[in-house]
Wavefront OBJ file of the C-alpha trace (Angstrom):
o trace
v 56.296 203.925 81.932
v 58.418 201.393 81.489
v 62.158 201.302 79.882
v 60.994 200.724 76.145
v 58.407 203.469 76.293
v 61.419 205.504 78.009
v 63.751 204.912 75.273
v 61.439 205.750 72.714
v 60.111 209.158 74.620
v 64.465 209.939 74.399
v 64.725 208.858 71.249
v 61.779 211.159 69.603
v 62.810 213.916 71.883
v 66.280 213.682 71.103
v 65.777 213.084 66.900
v 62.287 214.273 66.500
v 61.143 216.867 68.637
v 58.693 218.052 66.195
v 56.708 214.327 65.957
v 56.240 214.371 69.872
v 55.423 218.178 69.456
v 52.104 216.586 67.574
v 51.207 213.994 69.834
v 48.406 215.056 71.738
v 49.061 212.739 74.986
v 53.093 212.231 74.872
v 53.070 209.992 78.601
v 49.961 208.422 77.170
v 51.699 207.345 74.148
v 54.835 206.224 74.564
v 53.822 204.425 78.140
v 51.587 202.613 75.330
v 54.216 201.841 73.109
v 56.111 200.751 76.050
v 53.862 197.724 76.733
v 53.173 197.094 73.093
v 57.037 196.608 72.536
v 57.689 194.509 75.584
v 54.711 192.092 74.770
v 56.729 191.758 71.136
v 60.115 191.508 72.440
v 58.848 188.610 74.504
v 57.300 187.083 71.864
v 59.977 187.139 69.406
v 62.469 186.228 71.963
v 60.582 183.037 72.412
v 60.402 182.537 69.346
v 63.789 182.919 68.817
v 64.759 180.783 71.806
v 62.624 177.856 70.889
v 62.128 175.126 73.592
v 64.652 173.876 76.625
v 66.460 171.227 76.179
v 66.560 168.327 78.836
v 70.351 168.272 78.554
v 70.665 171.425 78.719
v 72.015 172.794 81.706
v 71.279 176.733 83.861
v 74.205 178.112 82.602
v 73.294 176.888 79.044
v 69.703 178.257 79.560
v 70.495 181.760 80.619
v 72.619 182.605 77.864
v 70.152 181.091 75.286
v 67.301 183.764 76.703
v 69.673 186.088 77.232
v 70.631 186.322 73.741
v 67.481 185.914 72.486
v 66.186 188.506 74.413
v 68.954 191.127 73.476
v 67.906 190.463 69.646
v 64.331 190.384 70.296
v 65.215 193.979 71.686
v 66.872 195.325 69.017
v 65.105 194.141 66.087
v 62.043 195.289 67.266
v 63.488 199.012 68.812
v 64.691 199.311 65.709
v 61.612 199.026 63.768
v 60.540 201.289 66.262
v 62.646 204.110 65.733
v 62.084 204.308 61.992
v 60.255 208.124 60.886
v 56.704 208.085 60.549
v 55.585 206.195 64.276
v 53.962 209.214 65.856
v 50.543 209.478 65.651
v 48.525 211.935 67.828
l 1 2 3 4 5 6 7 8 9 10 11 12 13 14 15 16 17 18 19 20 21 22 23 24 25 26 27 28 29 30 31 32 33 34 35 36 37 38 39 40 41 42 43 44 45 46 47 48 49 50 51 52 53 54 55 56 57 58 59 60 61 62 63 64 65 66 67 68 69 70 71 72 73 74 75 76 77 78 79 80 81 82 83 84 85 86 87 88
């Protein structure tokens, strides 16, 4: 399972123990939802990134991904942690 389907399995289990209590395959699921949400994240992040620039330079780069992966990340955990996800 990776980390996103490790945050989430917290997250239920922390706020709503009674949601995983109904899903018939809890590792099943949320190692699922784990690759779901990291094939999103990287597609928002690249979306929100956009293309290199030839001027631009690595340290320029890096911080440009890196930011646009951090808010790839949360917009999408976010909409992920929202009541009603678990389905059995």
């Amino acid at each position: 399972m990776n980390t996103y389907g490790a945050r989430l399995r917290e997250h239920y289990a922390r706020h709503r123990a009674t949601e995983v209590a109904a899903i018939a395959d809890p590792e099943g699921f949320f190692d699922q939802l784990g690759e779901q949400i990291s094939l999103e994240v990287q597609a928002l992040a690249d979306q929100i990134a956009g293309p290199s620039s030839p001027s631009e330079g690595y340290v320029e780069r890096l911080g440009r991904l890196t930011e646009a992966k951090m808010t790839a990340e949360s917009a999408i955990l976010r909409e992920y942690m929202k009541p009603g996800l678990a389905q059995g």
